[in-house]
Structures are given as structure tokens and as C-alpha cells.
N, C-alpha and C positions, 0 to 999 in steps of 0.2 A: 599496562593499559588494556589491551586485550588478552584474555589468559592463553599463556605463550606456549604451554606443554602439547595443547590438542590443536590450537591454530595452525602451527608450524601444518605437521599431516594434512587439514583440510585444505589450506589453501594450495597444497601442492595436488589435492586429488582432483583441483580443480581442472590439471591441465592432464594430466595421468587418470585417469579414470572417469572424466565427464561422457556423457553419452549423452549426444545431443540432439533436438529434432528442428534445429533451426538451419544447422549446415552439417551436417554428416561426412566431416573432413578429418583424416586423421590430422591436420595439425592442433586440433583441439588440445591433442595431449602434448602439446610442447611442454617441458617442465622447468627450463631456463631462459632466459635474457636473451644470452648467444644464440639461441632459435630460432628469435622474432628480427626475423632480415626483412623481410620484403609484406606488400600487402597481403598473400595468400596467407602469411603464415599472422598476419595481427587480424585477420577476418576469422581465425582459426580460434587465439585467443578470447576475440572481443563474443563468438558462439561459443565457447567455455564459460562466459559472467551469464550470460542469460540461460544457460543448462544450472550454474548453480543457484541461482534463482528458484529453480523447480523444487527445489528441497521443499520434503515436506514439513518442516519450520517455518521454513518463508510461503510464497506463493503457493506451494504445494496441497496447501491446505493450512495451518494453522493461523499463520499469519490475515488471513482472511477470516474465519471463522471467530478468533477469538474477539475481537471486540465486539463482537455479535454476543460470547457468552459473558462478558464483560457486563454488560449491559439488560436488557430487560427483552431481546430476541431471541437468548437461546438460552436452554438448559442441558449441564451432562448429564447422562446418566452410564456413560462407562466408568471404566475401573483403574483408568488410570492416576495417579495421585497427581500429578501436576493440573490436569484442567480441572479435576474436583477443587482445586484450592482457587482456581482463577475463576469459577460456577462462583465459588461464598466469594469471591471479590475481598478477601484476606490474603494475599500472595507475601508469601517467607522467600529470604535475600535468596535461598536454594532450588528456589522450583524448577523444576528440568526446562519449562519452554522459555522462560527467559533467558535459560542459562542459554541455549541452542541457537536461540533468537538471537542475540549478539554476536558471538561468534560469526554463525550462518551471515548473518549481515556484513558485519566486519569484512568477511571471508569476500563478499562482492565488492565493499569497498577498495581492499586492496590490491585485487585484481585489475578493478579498472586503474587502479592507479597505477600499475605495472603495465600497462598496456598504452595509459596517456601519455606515461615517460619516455617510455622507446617509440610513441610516434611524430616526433621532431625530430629521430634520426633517421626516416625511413621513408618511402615513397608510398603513402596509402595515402586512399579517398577521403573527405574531408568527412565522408559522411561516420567513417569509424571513428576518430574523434568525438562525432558528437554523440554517434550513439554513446560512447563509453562513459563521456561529461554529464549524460543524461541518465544514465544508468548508475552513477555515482550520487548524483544527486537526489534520486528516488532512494537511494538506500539511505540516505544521512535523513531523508524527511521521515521513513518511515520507523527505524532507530528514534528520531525526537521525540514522536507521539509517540511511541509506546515509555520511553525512559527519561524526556526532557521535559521542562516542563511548557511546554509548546504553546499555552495560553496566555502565556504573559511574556509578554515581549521586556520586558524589564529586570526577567530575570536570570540569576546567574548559571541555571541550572542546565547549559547546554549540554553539548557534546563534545571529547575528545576528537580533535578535527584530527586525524590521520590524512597526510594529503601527499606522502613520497612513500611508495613503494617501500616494503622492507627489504634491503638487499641481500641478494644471492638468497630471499627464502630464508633469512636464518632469524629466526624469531628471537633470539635473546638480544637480537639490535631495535628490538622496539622500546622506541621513546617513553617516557614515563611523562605522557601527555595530561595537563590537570583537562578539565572540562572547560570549554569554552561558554560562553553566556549562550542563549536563546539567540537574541538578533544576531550576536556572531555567527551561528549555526546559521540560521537564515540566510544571511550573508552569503554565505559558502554557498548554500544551494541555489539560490538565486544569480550567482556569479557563474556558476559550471552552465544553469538553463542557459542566461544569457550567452553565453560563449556557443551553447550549440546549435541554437535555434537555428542560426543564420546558417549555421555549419550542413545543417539538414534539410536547406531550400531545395521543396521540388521532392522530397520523397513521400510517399502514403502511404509505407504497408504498416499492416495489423502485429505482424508477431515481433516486430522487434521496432524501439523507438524511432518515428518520423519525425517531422517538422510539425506536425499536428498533435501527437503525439505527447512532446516536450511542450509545445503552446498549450494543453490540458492540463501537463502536469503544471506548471507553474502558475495555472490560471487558481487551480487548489492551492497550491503553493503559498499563492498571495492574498487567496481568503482567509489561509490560515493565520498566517502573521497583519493582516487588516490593514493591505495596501488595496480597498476594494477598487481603485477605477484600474490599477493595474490589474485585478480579478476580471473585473469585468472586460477589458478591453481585449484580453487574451479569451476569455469565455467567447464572448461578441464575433473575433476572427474565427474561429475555429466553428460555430455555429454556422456562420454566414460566407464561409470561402473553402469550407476542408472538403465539402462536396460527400459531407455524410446525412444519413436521414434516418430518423424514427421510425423501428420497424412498425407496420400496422398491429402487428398483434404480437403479446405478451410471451406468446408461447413460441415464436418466431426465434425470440432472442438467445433461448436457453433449451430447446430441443433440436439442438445440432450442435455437432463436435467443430462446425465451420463456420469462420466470421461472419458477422451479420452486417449491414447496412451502417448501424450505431457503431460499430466495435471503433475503435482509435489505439489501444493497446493490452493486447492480450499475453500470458505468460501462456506458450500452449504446450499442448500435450499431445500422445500419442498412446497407441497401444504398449510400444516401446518404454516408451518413457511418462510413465502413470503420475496423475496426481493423485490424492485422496480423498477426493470431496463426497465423490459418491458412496465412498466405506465409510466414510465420519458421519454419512448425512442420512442415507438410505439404509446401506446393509446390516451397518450394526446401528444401536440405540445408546449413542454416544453426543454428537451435538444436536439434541431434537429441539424443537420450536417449542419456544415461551406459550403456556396460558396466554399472556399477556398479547403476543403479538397473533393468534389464532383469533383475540376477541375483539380486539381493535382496528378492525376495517369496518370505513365508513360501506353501511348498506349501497350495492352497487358495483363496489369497486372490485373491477378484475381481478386485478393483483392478490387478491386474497384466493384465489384458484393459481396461484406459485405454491402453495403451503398444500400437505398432503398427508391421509391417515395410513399409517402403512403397520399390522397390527396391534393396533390402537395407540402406535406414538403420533404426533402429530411431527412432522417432518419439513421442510425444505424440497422443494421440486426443480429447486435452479440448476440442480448439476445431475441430470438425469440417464447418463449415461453407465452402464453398469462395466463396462471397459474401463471407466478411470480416465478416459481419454479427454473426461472437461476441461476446459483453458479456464485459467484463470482471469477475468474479466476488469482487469483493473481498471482500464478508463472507457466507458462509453458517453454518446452522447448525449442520455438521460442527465447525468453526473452534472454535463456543460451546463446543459440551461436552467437547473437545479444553482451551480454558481453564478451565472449571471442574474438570477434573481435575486439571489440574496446580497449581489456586490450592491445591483443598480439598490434595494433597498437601504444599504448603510454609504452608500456612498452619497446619494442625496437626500438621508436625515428623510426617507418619504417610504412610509411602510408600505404604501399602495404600488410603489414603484415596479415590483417586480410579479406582481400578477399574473400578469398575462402568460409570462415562461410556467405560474404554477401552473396554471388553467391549459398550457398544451401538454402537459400529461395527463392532467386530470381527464383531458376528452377521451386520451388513450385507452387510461381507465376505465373511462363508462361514465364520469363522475361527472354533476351538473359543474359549468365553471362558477370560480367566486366573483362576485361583483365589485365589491370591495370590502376594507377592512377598518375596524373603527380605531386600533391601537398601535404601535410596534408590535405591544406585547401578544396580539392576534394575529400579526404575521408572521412570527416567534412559531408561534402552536402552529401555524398552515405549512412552513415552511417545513418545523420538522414531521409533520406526519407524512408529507410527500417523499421527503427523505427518507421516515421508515418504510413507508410501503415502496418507495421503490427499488431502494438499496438495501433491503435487510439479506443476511447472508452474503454480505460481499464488501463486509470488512469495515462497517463508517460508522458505525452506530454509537459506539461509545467516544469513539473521537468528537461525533457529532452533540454532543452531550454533554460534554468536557469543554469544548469549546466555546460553545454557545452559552456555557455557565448554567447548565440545567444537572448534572447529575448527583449534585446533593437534592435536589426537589425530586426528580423521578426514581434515581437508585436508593437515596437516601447516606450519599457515598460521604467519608471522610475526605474533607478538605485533602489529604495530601494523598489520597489513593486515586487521585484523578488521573498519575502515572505509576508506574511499577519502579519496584526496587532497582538499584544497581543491585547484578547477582554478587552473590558472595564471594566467585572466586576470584571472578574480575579485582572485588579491592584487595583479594591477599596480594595480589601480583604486583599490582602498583601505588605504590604510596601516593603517589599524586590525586590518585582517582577518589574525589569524595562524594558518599553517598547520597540519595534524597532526602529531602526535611521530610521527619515520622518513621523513617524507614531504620531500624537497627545494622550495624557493620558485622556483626559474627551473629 
């Protein structure tokens, strides 16, 4: 189910070699079961999932970037073969970043799962439990969008639900799991948010999951699988109780290495422990901005001063740091009222419903607000352009495209390239595991 030769190593460098800037505790590197006795030593583990997090696979960079070059905001032009191939939107069962990307993934999932098992035998805060249910959760949704096929609820094409710890670390005891459907997947993820929320009353911080936090994620969560009043209603809390607020200005959010006003959950960084946005984005000429998204700001709008000439590439400005030290910015409160607009719109059949949340970034922006709209399908177009100009380079773009059933009109995409292949080596390993419709097994 997961390819077991290189898994086994990472998941163990997890607890052996993490370097982490969230707790700087040697119990990070506990390497077995028999370690994790007490809470000092599962606050050690549960700061080991969020250090491997940082990989640059995952949040580190890739995992954020590429649905940007997925889609119609970013072009490569470095030399590495795997993003050229994911740039043409042609991806073969072997491309290195999918290959990584599962793994990497898996690699959080089973941690947490080693970490939720042993804490029913032990005396810890309720709050590590949730982080880790929360943290489990995020990886199963972001695994779906990129390899399930996450728009249709009906279909078979989930995830291999891994949900017990492999023991003792010895990877040839992995299950030969088939893939579970889409709602099942959901299911899962919706069942661990549930279970944490409550678990994480009364916590706020920015770099590792809150109660605010996990009410964001799930509020995404549930606009993805189109439970909208459940979207909205988790949106609505978190706008109107989390005691977070819009920064005034654009450049506020993203020229500083420190949490802003908006942030709800950041993967972060340090000098120490580097991400790569500003190598991938700045120094070299590897993920540079789309024609497309350089031409497409409505006259007016700020947000089009995020995008930057820097010897004549056109660039990204959101991770402006030349230390590497940018956090990765997964949930702000842009993102919230961005979903409660589009809940309140499908959830009362009323395209005009959700306006008013476009119109408070729009003011952000510069931009006159809308009055109103005469179709769905113009609140379709309103919705997603606030979506690209707000969130381009931070990972939604082609999810957002895919979902909303727009990316065969703007990419021009095949029906079944809306997700990526299962990698190649994944089905050598397990007969169970079958691959997507369109996509070839060898």
C-alpha cells in the first residue's frame, strides 16, 4: 500500500533526525513505542509530525506551489523533469513529486497514528490528541485532492485509509489496504476534525493546530465534499468568535517572517529549518508567474503589486524572504470568508447570497464593491477571481478549478487529469491498490 523499502527509513528519520522549530526538545527523536511514557515525551513526538511537515515535498514548498503550476498561475522554467512534466499537465505514473508526495504524506499520517495509539495509555493533554487527529486529517484531505477523486462524492476512487500504526516500524507488516471510496475518505476526515475540535477548546496559536484552526480546516473540509451549511457554519464561527482580523494592507501579510493578525495555521520556519519558496520563487527561474495571471487583475486591484519583475521573470512576491525563513501560510482568514460566501451561495440556491464577504476584500483591494449579480454562473466568475487574486501561490488554484468543474473550460484539462496518477511504485508493492481511470499501471 505504501512503497515499503524507503518508507520504513523516513518514517523512522522522523523521530531520529527531525529538527524542529516548534519544540527544540530532544525527545523529538524518540525512535520507538517503549519511549513515548509520559506527556513530555508525546509533545516530543506529536513536534516530530509537524517538523516532517516541513519537507520540501509537502509544505516546504512543493506541495503548495504545484497546484498553482497545475493550473493557469504559474509556469516552470527550471530543469528539473518532474515539474516540467506537472508545467505540460501530462504527469507519467513515475514523476518524482508524486512519487515523494505520498510517501512524505503517508510518512505524517502514520506518525500521527503512532502517537494517537499510545495516547490512551499515557497521561497527556487533550490538547495533543487533537492536535495529532487534526494533523491526520489534513494529510488524508490533502493526499485526496491531489490522488482521489475528491469532486465527486460518489466515487469509488478514495484513499487507502491506514488508521493503526505499523508496528515496531517494520514496514513488511503493512496491510495490503484497497482504496476506500471518496465519502468514505471524507468520512475519516471529518470523524478525526470532529473528535478534535472539542479536544482543542480554548487554544489560539498560529504554528501548530488550534480549535480555530481545525474549525478552518473542516470549514474547507466541507465545502469540498458540499455539506455547505456545515461550511458555512464552521466559516461563520471562526470569522465571528476566533478574534482574528484582516490585515489593513496587502503587504502586511507576507513581508514578515511573523504571524499576522489573519494567520489561523501556519507551517513555519526558521533560519534553521528553511523552507523553499523564496529559491523556487525568487532566486532562481523555476516557478515564475503565468502571462495569464500578470494580465488578469481587474484595473485597481492591489493584489496585482504581490507579482514582481525580477530580471525580466515575472515572479511571486508572497514569500519575500531571502533566509528561507517563510512559513507556509495554509489557513488564513482571507481563505474563511472566501468560504462562507460561497457556502451561504449554494447553500440557499441564492447567488447573491454571498457578496457582501466578496466585497470585504474587494475594499482591501482597492476594488469598487459588487452590487449585485444577475446569474450563478456570475457568481461562478466573481467568486473565482477573488480566489485567484487572493490566493494565488498558496496552493488552491487548481483544486479550485477542479472542483468547481471549471478546468476543462480554462485549462482545457482531460476529464481524468483533474487528479494525478497513483505512482508506479506504490501498485508494484500492492496488489490491492488500483490505479485511476485514464491513468496506465506500468
Amino acid at each position: 500500500m505504501i512503497m515499503k523499502k524507503t518508507f520504513t527509513f523516513l518514517l523512522f528519520s522522523v523521530f531520529i533526525f527531525s529538527c524542529d522549530v516548534l519544540e527544540p526538545d530532544p525527545q523529538t527523536s524518540l525512535p520507538t513505542a517503549t519511549a513515548l511514557v509520559d506527556a513530555g515525551s508525546a509533545q516530543g513526538v506529536l513536534s516530530g509530525i509537524y517538523s516532517s511537515m516541513q519537507d520540501q515535498d509537502y509544505y516546504g514548498s512543493y506541495y503548495v506551489l504545484t497546484p498553482d503550476l497545475l493550473a493557469d498561475n504559474s509556469v516552470y522554467e527550471g530543469f528539473y523533469d518532474s515539474q516540467q512534466e506537472l508545467d505540460k499537465k501530462v504527469v507519467p505514473i513515475n514523476n518524482l513529486w508524486i512519487t515523494n508526495c505520498w510517501v512524505d504524506i503517508y510518512e505524517v499520517i502514520n506518525s500521527a497514528n503512532f502517537l494517537i495509539s499510545k495516547l490512551a495509555e499515557i497521561e497527556a493533554s487533550d490538547r495533543i490528541l487533537g492536535e495529532a487527529l487534526t494533523l491526520r486529517a489534513l494529510a488524508y484531505f490533502d493526499l485526496l485532492r491531489i490522488f482521489g477523486e475528491h469532486y465527486n462524492l460518489d466515487s469509488a476512487y478514495g484513499l487507502p485509509l491506514l488508521l493503526e500504526p505499523i508496528p515496531n516500524n517494520d514496514f513488511n507488516e503493512i496491510p495490503d489496504l484497497s482504496r476506500s471510496s471518496v465519502s468514505e475518505t471524507y468520512g475519516q476526515i471529518i470523524k478525526d476534525l470532529d473528535q478534535a475540535i472539542p479536544l482543542l477548546s480554548g487554544t489560539s496559536t498560529t504554528g501548530t493546530f488550534s480549535e480555530w484552526g481545525a474549525l478552518s480546516l473542516r470549514a474547507r473540509v466541507n465545502l469540498y465534499r458540499k455539506n455547505y451549511q456545515g461550511a458555512f457554519d464552521d466559516a461563520n464561527k471562526v470569522i465571528t468568535e476566533g478574534g482574528f482580523s484582516l490585515e489593513s494592507s496587502l503587504e502586511s501579510i507576507y513581508n514578515t517572517t511573523d504571524k499576522t493578525s489573519e494567520s489561523i495555521f501556519e507551517v513555519e520556519y526558521n533560519d534553521q529549518d528553511q523552507s523553499s519558496f523564496n529559491t523556487n520563487l525568487i532566486r532562481r527561474d523555476e516557478f515564475n508567474a503565468d502571462a495569464s495571471l500578470v494580465e488578469f487583475f481587474q484595473d485597481g486591484d492591489n493584489r496585482s503589486g504581490l507579482l514582481t519583475v525580477r530580471s525580466g521573470k515575472n515572479k511571486s512576491a508572497k514569500y519575500p524572504s531571502g533566509g528561507n525563513d517563510n512559513n507556509a501560510k495554509v489557513l488564513r482568514l482571507a481563505e474563511i470568508y472566501l468560504i462562507r460566501s460561497e457556502a451561504a451561495v449554494f447553500k440557499d440556491n441564492n447567488h447573491n447570497a454571498g457578496i457582501s464577504d466578496l466585497n470585504i476584500l474587494r475594499e482591501r483591494a482597492g476594488l469598487p464593491a459588487i452590487e449585485s449579480l444577475q446569474s450563478h454562473d456570475a457568481y461562478i466568475d466573481a467568486l473565482l477571481y477573488e480566489r485567484r487574486a487572493e490566493l494565488n501561490f498558496e496552493g488552491h488554484r487548481f483544486f479550485d478549478l477542479v472542483r468547481l468543474d471549471k478546468s476543462g473550460e480554462i485549462l482545457e484539462l482531460e476529464d481524468f487529469r483533474k487528479i494525478l496518477p497513483i505512482p508506479k511504485e506504490e501498485l508494484q508493492v500492492s496488489e490491492a491498490l488500483t490505479q485511476n481511470p485514464g491513468y496506465p499501471t506500468e
